[in-house]
C-alpha positions in Angstrom: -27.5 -27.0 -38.9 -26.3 -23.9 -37.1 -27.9 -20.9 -36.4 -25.2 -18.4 -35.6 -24.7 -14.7 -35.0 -28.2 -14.0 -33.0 -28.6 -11.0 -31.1 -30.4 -12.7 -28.4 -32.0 -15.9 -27.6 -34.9 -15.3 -25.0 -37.1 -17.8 -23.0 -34.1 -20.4 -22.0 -35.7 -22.6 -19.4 -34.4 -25.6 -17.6 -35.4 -28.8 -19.7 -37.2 -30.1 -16.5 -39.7 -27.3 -16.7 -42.8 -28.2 -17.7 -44.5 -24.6 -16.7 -43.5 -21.2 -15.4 -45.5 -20.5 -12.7 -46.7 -17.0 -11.1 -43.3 -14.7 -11.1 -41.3 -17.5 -12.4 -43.1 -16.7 -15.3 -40.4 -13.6 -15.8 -37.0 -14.9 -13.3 -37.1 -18.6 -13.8 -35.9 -17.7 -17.8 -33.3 -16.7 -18.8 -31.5 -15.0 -22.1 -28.2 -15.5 -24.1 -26.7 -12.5 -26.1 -24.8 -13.0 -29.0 -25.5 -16.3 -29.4 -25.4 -19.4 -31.5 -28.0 -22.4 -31.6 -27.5 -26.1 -33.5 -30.7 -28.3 -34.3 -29.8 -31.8 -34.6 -32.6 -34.1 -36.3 -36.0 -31.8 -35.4 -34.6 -31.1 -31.9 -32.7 -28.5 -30.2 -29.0 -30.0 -29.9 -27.1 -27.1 -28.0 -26.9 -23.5 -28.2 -23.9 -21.2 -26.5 -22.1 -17.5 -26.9 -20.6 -17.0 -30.8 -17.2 -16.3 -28.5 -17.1 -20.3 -28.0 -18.2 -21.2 -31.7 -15.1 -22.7 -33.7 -14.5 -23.6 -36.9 -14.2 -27.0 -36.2 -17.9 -27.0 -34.8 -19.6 -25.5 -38.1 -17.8 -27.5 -40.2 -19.7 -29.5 -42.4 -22.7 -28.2 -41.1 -25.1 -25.6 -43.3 -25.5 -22.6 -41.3 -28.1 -19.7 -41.4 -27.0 -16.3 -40.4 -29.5 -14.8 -37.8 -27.8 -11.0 -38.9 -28.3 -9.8 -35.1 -32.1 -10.8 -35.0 -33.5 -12.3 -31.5 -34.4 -15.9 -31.3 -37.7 -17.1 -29.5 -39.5 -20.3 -29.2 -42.1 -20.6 -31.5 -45.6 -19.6 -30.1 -47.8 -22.7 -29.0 -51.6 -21.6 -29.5 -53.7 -24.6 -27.2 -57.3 -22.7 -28.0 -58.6 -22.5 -31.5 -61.7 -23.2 -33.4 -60.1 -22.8 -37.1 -62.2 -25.8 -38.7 -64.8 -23.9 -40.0 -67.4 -23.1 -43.3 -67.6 -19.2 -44.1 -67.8 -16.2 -42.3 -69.6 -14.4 -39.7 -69.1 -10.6 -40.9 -72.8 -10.2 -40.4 -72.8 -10.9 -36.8 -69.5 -8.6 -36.6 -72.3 -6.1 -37.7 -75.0 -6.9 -35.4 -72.3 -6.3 -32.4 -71.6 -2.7 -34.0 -75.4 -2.0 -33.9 -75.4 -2.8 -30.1 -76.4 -6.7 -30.1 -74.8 -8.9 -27.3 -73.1 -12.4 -27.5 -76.2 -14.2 -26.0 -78.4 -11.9 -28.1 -77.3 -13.0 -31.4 -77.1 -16.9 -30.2 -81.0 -16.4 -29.3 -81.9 -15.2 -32.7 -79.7 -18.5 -34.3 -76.8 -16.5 -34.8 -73.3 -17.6 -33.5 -72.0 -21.3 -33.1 -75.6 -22.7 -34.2 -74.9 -20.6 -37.7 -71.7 -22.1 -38.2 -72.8 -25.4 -37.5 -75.5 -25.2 -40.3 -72.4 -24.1 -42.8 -70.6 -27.2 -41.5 -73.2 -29.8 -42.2 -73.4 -28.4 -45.7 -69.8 -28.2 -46.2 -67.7 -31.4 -47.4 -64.8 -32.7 -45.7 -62.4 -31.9 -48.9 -64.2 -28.3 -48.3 -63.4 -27.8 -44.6 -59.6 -29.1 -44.7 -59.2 -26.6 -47.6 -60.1 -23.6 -45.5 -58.6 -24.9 -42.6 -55.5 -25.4 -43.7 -55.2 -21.8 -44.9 -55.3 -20.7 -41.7 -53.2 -23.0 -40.1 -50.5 -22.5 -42.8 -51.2 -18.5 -42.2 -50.8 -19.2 -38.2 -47.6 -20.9 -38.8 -46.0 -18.2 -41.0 -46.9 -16.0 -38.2 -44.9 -18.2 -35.9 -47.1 -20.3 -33.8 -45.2 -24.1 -33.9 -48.1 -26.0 -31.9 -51.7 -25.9 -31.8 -54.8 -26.9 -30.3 -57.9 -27.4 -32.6 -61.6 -28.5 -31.5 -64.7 -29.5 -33.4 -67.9 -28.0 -31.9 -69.5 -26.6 -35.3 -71.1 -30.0 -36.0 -73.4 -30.7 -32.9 -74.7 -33.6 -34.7 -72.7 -37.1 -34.6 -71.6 -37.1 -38.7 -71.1 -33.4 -38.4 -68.5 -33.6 -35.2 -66.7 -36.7 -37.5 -66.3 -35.0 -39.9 -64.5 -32.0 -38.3 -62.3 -34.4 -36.2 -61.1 -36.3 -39.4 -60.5 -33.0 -40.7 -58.3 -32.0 -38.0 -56.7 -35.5 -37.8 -55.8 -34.8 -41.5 -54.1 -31.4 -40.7 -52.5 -32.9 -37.9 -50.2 -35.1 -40.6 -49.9 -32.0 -43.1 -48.7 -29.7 -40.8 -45.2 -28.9 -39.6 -46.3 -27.6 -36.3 -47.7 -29.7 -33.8 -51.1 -30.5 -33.3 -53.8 -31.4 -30.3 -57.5 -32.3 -31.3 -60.1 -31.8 -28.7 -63.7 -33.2 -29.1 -66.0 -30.1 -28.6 -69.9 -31.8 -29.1 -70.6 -29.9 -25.8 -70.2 -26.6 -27.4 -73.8 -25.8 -27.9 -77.2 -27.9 -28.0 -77.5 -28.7 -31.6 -80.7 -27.4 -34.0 -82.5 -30.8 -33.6 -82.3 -30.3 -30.0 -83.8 -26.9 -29.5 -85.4 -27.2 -26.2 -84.1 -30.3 -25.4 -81.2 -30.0 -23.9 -80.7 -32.8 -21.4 -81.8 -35.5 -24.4 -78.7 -33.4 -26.4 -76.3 -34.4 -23.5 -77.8 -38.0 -23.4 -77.1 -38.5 -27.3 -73.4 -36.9 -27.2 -72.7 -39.4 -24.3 -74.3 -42.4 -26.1 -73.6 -41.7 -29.4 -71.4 -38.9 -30.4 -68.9 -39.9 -27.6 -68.3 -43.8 -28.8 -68.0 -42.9 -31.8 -65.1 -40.5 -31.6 -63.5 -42.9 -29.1 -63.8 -45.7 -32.0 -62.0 -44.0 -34.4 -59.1 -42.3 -32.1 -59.9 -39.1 -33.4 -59.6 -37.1 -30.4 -56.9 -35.9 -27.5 -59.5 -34.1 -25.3 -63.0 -33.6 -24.8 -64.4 -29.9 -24.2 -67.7 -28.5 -22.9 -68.9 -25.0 -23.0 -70.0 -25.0 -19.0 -71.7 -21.5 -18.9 -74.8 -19.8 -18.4 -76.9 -20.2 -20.8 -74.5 -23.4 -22.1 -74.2 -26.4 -20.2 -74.8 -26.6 -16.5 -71.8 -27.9 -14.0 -73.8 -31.2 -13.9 -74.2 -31.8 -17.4 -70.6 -31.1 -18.0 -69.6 -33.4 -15.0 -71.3 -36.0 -16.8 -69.8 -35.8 -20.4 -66.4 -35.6 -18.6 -66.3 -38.7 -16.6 -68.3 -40.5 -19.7 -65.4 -39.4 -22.1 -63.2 -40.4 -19.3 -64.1 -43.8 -19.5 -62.6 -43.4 -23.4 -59.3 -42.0 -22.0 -60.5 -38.2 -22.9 -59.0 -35.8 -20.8 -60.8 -32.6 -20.2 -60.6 -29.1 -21.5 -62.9 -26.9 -20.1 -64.8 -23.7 -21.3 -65.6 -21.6 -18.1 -66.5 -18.3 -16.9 -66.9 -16.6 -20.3 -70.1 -15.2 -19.1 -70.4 -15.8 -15.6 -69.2 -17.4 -12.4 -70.3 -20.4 -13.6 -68.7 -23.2 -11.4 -67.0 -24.3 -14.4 -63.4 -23.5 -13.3 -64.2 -25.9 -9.9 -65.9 -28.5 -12.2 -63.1 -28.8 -13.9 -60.6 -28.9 -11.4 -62.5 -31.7 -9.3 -62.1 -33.9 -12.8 -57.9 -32.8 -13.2 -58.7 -30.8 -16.3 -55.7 -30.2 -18.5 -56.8 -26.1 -18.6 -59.9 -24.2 -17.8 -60.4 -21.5 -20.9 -61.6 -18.2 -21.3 -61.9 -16.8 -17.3 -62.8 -13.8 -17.9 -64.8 -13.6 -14.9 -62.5 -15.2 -12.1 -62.8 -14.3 -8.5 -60.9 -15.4 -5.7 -62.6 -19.0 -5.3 -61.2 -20.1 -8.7 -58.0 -18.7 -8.6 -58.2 -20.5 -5.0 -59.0 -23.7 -7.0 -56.6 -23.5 -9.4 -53.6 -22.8 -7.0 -54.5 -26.3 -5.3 -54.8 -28.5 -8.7 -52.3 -28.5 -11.8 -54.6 -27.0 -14.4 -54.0 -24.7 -16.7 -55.8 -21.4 -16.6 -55.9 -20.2 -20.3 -57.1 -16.6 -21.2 -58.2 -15.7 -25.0 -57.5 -11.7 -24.6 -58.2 -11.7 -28.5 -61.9 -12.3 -27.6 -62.0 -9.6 -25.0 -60.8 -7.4 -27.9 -63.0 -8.4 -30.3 -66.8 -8.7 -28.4 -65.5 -5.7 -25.9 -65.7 -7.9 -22.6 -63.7 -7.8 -20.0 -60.1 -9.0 -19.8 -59.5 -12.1 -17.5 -57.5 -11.1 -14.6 -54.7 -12.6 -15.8 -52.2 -10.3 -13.6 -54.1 -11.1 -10.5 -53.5 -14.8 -11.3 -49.7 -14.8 -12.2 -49.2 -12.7 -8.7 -51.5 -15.8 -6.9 -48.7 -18.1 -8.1 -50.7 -19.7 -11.4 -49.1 -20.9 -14.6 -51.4 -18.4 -17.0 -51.5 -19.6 -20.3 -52.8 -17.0 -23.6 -54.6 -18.7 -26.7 -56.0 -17.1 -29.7 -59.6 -18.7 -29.3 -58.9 -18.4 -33.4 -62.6 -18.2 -34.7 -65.3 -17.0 -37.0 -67.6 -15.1 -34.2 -65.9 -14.0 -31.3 -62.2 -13.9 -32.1 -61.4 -14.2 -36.0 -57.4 -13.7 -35.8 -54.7 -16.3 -35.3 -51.8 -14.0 -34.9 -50.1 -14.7 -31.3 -48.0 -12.1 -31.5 -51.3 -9.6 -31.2 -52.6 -11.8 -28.3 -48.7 -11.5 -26.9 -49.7 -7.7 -27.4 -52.9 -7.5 -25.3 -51.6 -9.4 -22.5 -49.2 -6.6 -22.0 -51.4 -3.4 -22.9 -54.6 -5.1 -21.8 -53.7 -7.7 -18.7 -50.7 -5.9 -17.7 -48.3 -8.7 -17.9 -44.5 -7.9 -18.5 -43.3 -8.7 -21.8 -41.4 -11.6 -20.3 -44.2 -13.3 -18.6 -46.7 -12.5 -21.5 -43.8 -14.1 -23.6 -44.3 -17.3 -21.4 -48.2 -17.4 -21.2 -47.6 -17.6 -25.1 -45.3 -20.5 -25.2 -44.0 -22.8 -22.1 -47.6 -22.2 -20.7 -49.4 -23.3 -23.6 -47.4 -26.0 -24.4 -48.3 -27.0 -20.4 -52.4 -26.5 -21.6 -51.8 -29.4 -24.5 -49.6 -31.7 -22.7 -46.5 -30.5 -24.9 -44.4 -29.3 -21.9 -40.5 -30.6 -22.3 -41.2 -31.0 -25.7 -42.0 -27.1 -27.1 -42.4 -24.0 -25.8 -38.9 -22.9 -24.7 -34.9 -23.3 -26.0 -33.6 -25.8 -24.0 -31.5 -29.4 -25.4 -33.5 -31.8 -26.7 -36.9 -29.2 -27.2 -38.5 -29.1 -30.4 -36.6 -26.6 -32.9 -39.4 -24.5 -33.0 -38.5 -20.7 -33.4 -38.9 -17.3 -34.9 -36.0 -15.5 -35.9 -36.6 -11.8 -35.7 -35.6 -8.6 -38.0 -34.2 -5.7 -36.4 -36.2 -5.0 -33.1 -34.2 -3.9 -30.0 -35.3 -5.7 -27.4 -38.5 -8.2 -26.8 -40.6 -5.4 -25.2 -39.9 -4.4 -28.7 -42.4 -6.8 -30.2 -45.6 -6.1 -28.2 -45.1 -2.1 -28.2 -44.7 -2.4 -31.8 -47.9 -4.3 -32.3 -48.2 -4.0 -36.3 -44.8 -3.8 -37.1 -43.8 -6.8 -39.0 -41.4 -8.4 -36.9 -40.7 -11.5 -38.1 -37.6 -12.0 -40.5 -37.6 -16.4 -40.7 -39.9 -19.7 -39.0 -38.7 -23.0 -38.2 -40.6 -25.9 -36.9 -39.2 -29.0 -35.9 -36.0 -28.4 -37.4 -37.3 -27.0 -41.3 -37.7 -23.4 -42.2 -41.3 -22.1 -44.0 
């Protein structure tokens, strides 16, 4: 199949590049005007200037006319929580009438309430609900995606959201990580027991997962008033011993170590960061973890934005994620989060662009394989309207932009 008359392809990297890092995040692309693109069993097979296409080389093939649109890789989202029961709308109005984060979590709010809508749900329930999201995440053109349990805190409950994601991970064309989030609050059976909590996820919930293969990474939720750096050093190098790698949420709330815990065990990323001083960014510069920002949570709870400009200028491979959820950050759209990291972080469109794709395909381990146009890359990719340039798309923020989707080689 050939994709011909495009207006522009953006964000060709060398196949060798895993990452972008720091200002390489804008020069180390590269573009292609008037272009053409073939995909060759799922992958990207070539791509060149319509001036060399021949008739010789299309024919045969089925081709689909791009009518001057811009090509891009499709977005690769490696932060979401979309397995979930309900809504939170009611917390949405608790944060208008002035309550904090913490606040509504001490008055059973937050993950604990969606972790009592969990239990009562059914599996057939959750993959249901799920699925509409992923299918609507797709359509907006994200083409890989990272999805964590963490609404079960209980060892069935956690199952049951893994098998869940397991299942989406077959129905879906994009492609799919599963982390194991048990750390991502101390379940209701716990309350005030949170070192027995830790000691049951490592002897129970973790064996468990590890029996039935259902999980990529493990996650813990290493903040104040969450888990402290010890306890999250300890889950880590138990789910090591299971062949869990870790993903770490740090520094939502506080300088909480939890950017240097999870450096010290080679953490894939470190998520949220949006309190990062010099000492992390220090630590991330010397290790090849991902720092991933969620700007769409920022947005929502009105915290601050995580540096993310100070941290492409220190040299890091910055990585943006949706943090798709029901309390803090209920939107999957990657375009939007594209959006704040220009308006809000002050990246270029270019190096937002990146932190979108190549960089989140780094934070699930999909680097070389999505994320970028290069040969032999997933044929992942959006297909724009008519927008005149890519600054185009995060100025515009509303504006539908989006004129076709293909994953892996078929169109939605």
């Amino acid at each position: 199949m050939y994709v011909i008359n495009i207006g522009r392809i953006h964000m060709i990297v060398p196949q060798e590049a895993t990452r972008l890092c720091g200002h390489d995040m804008e020069e180390a692309q590269s573009s292609l005007e008037n272009a053409w693109l073939r995909v060759e069993d799922g992958k990207i097979h070539s791509f060149g200037s319509m001036s060399e296409l021949t008739g010789d080389m299309l024919a045969g093939q089925d081709t689909v006319d791009a009518r001057g649109g811009l090509l891009l890789p499709a977005f690769c989202d490696s932060h979401t929580h979309i397995i979930y029961a309900g809504s939170r709308e009611g917390e949405f109005l608790d944060k208008i009438r002035g309550l904090s984060y913490e606040e509504i979590a001490r008055r059973g709010g937050g993950i604990l309430n969606s972790a009592d809508r969990v239990g009562r749900a059914s599996e057939d329930e959750l993959f249901e609900s799920a699925m509409s999201r992923a299918l609507q995440m797709q359509a907006k053109g994200t083409g890989a995606m990272e999805i964590k349990s963490g609404y079960g805190l209980d060892t069935a409950s956690e199952l049951k959201m893994l098998r869940v994601a397991a299942r989406m991970r077959e129905a879906l064309d994009a492609r799919v990580k599963i982390t194991f989030l048990g750390a991502h609050a101390v379940g209701r059976a716990y309350t005030g027991r949170q070192s027995e909590y830790v000691d049951m996820l490592i002897a129970d919930m973790l064996p468990a997962v590890a029996a039935e293969g259902l999980a990529d990474y493990v996650d813990v939720f290493c903040d104040r008033g969450f888990f402290t750096v010890d306890e999250t050093l300890r889950i880590l190098d138990a789910a090591a011993r299971y062949g869990m790698k870790p993903k770490i949420h740090a520094n939502e709330l506080d300088c909480s170590g939890g950017v240097q815990a999870g450096v010290s065990r080679n953490a894939v990323s470190v998520d949220h960061l949006e309190r990062m001083g010099a000492e992390e960014i220090e630590a991330l510069r010397k290790s090849e973890t991902i720092p991933t920002m969620l700007p769409g949570a920022s947005f929502f709870l009105g915290m601050p934005y995580a540096p993310a400009r100070m941290a492409v200028d220190a040299g890091l491979a910055v990585a943006l994620a949706s943090d798709y959820n029901p309390g803090s950050s209920p939107s999957g759209d990657m375009r939007m989060v594209m959006a704040l990291g220009c308006i809000k972080m002050k990246l270029t469109p270019a190096e937002s662009l990146a932190a979108c794709t190549v960089n989140g395909a780094a934070a699930m381990e999909l680097g070389g394989i999505a994320g970028a146009i290069s040969q032999g890359r997933d044929a992942s990719f959006i297909i724009t309207g008519a927008v005149p340039s890519l600054a185009y798309i995060p100025y515009a923020y509303t504006e539908p932009f989006i004129e076709r989707v293909c994953l892996r080689g078929r169109w939605l």
